[in-house]
C-alpha positions in Angstrom: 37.0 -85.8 -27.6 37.5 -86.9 -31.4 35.6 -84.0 -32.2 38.2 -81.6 -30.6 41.5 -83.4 -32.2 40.0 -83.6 -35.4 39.6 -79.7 -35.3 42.8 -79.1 -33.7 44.6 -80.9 -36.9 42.3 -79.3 -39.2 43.3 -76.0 -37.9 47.0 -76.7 -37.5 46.7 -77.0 -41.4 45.6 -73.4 -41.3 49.0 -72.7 -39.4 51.5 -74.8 -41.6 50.3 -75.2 -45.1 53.0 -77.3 -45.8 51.0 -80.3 -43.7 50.2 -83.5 -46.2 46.3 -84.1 -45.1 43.5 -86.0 -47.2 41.7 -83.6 -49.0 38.4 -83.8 -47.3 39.5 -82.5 -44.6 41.7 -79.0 -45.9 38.5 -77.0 -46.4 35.9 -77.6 -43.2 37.6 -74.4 -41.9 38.6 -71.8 -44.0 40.3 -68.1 -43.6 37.3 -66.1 -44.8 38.9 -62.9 -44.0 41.7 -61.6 -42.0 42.6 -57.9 -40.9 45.4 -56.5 -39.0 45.4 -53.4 -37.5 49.2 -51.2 -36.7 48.5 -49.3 -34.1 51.7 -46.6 -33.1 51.9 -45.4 -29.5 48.2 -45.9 -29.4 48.4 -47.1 -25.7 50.7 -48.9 -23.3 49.7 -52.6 -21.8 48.4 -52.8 -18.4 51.0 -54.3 -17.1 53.9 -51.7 -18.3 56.0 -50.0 -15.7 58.6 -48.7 -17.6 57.1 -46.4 -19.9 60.7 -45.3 -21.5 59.7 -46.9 -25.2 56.7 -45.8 -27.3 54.6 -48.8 -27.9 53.3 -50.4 -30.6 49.8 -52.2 -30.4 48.5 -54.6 -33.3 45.5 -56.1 -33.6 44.3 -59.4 -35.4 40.3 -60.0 -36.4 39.6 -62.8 -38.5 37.1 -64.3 -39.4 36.9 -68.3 -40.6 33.7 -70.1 -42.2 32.4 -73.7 -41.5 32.4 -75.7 -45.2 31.4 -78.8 -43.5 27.9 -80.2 -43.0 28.6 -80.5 -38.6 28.9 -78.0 -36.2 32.6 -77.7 -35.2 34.5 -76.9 -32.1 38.0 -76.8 -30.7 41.6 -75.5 -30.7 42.8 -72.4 -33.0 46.1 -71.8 -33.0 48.0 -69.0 -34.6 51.1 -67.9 -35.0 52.0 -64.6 -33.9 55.5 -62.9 -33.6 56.5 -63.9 -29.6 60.0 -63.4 -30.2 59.6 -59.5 -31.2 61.4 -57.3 -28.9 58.8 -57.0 -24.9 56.1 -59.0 -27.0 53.0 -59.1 -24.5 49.3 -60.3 -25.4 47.3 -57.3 -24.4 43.4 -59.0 -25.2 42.2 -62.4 -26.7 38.4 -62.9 -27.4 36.5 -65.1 -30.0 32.4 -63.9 -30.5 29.0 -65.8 -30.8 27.9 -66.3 -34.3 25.3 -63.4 -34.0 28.3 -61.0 -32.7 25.9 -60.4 -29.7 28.1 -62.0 -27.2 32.1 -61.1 -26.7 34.3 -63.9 -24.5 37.2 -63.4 -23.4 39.2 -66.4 -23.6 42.2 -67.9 -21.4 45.2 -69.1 -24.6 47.9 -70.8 -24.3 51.5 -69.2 -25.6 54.1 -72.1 -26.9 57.2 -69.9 -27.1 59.0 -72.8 -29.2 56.0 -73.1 -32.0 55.6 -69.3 -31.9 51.6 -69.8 -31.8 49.1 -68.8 -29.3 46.3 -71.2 -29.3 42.6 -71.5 -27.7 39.2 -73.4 -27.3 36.1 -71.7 -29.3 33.9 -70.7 -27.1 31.0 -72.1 -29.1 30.2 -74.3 -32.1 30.4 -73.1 -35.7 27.6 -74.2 -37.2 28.0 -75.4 -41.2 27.8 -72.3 -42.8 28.3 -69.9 -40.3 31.5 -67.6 -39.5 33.6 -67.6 -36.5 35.4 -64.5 -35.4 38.2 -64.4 -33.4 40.3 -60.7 -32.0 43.8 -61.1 -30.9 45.8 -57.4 -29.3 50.0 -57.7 -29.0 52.1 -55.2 -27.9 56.1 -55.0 -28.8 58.4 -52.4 -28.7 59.2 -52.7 -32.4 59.0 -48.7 -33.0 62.1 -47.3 -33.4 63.3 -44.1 -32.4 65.7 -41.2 -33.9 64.8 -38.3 -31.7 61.3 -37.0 -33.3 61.5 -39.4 -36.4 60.2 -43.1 -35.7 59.4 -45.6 -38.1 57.8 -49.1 -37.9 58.6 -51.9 -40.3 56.1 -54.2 -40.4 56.1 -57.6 -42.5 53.3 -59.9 -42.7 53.6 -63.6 -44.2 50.3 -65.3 -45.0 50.2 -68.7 -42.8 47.2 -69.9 -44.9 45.0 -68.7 -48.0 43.2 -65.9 -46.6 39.9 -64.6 -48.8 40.2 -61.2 -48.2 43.3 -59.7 -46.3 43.3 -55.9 -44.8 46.4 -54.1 -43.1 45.7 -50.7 -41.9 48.0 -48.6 -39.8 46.7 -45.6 -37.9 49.8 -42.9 -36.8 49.3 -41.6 -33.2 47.6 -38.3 -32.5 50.1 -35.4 -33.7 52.1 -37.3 -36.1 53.7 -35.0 -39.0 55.5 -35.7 -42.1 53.8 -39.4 -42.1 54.8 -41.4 -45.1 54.5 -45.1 -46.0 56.0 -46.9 -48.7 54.9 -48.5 -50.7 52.2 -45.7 -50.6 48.7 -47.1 -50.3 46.7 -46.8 -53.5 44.2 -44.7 -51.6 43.7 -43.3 -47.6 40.8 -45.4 -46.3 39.2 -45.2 -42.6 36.1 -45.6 -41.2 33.5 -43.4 -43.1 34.8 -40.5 -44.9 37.9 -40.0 -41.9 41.2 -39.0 -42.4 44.6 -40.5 -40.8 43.6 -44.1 -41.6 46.2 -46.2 -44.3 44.5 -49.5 -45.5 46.3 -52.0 -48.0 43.8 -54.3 -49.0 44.4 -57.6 -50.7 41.7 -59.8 -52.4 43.0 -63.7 -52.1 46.0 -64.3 -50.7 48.0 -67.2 -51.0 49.8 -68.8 -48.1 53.5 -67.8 -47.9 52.5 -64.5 -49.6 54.1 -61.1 -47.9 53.5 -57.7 -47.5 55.8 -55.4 -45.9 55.2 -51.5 -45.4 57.8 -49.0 -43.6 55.8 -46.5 -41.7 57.7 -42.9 -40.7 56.2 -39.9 -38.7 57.7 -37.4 -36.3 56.1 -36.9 -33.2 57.1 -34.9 -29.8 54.6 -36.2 -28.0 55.3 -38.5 -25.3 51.5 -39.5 -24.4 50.1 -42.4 -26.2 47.0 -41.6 -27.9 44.3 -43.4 -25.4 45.9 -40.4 -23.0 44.7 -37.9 -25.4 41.7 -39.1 -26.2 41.1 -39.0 -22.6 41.9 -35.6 -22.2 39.6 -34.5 -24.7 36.3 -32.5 -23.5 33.0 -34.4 -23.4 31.3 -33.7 -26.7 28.2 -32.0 -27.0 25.7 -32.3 -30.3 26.9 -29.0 -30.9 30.3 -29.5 -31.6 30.5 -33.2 -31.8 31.3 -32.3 -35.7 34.0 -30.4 -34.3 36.2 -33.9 -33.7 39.5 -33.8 -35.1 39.7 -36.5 -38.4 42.5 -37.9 -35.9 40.2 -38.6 -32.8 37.3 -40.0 -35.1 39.5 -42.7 -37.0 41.0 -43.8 -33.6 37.7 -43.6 -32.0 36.2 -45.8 -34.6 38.7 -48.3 -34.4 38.4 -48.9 -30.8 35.2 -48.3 -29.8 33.1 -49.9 -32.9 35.4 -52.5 -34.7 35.8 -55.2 -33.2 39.8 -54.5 -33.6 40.5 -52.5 -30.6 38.0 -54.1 -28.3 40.7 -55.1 -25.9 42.1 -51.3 -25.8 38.3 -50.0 -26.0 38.2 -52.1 -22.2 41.1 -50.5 -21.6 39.9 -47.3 -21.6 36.9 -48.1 -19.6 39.2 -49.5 -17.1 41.2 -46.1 -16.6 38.1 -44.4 -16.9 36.7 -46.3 -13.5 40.2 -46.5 -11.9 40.2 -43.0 -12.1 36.3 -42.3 -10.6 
């Protein structure tokens, strides 16, 4: 039981910075890396009814490393933005060291701290990583007819390593444009329709904000389209559009996405 407090303040240092602890105990966990993925109209949770509002589905990996000489276990907690407009945890999950094994964890929401918190589902050994995936969905897009834009601001709760924010428009966006610009387009491989801001030790309290504007007609959230897509063959699996690949790689590899990834199993089965 000592064990599990310990962690739980240790970790609550993570959250609030701010926190005055003795200085042995600030770096048994650290923020290794963090990456957020921005998502667009991507899907709709499982438990929308209304389907009157494009959403918008964003994804947190990260990925914290054991300084201390004894395995560790017990309570994250994060904070995540619950009082954005129809916010709704879509998929919560932490993996074994090895990334062998994915658990999907029961969390806790305290409305009042703005956190979402859970139990590891294993020890960190000293030395070794543990990764944690946490999917939200708000309704943060906004809409001007075929113009929408999302502004998304991040503040760093912690130090973070090495900090990523990508944003991936839905299939059949036009006229995208984010500012500030990204130094370069990045996806997975040599992909297209993938926009990564990558930042190399951030400081708790730090920002970063980027406005995100496409038009789309489309009314069909991307996981519909992919769905609608013919089975590939190795003849013309090189045919993919740079649009399905980047999405494709982001939910059915990474290990952002995983939550939407069993989401389109699900259909898939509901469906047979």
């Amino acid at each position: 039981m000592k064990k599990y407090l310990f962690i739980f303040s240790i970790l609550l240092f993570l959250v609030n910075p701010s926190m005055t602890m003795a200085d042995e105990n600030q770096n048994i966990l650290r923020m290794q890396e963090l990456s957020i993925k921005v998502m667009p109209e991507f899907a709709y949770h499982l438990n929308d009814v209304e389907k009157n509002h494009p959403p918008l589905l964003i994804g947190y990996q990260g990925t914290l490393l054991n300084q201390s000489l004894q395995p560790q276990k017990g309570q994250i907690e994060l904070p995540l933005p619950i009082e954005d407009k129809n916010f709704r945890i879509g998929y919560v999950a932490d993996y074994s060291s090895d990334l062998s094994k994915v658990y999907e964890i029961e969390y806790i929401i305290d409305q009042e701290k703005g956190t979402i918190s859970w139990t590891t589902s294993e020890e960190i050994q000293p030395n070794e990583v543990y990764k944690f995936v946490v999917e939200f969905y708000t309704n943060n897009i906004i809409v001007e007819e075929d113009r929408k834009s999302v502004a998304y601001q991040f503040k760093s709760f912690t130090d973070i390593g090495f900090f990523n924010l990508t944003f991936t428009p839905p299939i059949g966006a036009a006229k995208i444009d984010l500012s500030p610009a990204p130094e370069k387009n990045k996806s997975h491989g040599d992909e297209e329709g993938v926009y990564s801001y990558n930042v190399q030790g951030m400081k708790a309290g730090d920002e970063k904000s980027i406005i995100l504007t496409y038009e789309r007609s489309e009314t069909k959230p991307s996981i519909e389209l992919m769905e609608q897509q013919p089975e590939q063959t190795a003849d013309n699996e090189n045919k993919k559009s740079p649009e399905i690949l980047s999405i494709a790689a982001i939910s059915g590899v990474g290990l952002i996405g995983a939550g939407a990834f069993t989401f389109i199993l699900k259909r898939k089965k509901t469906k047979k």
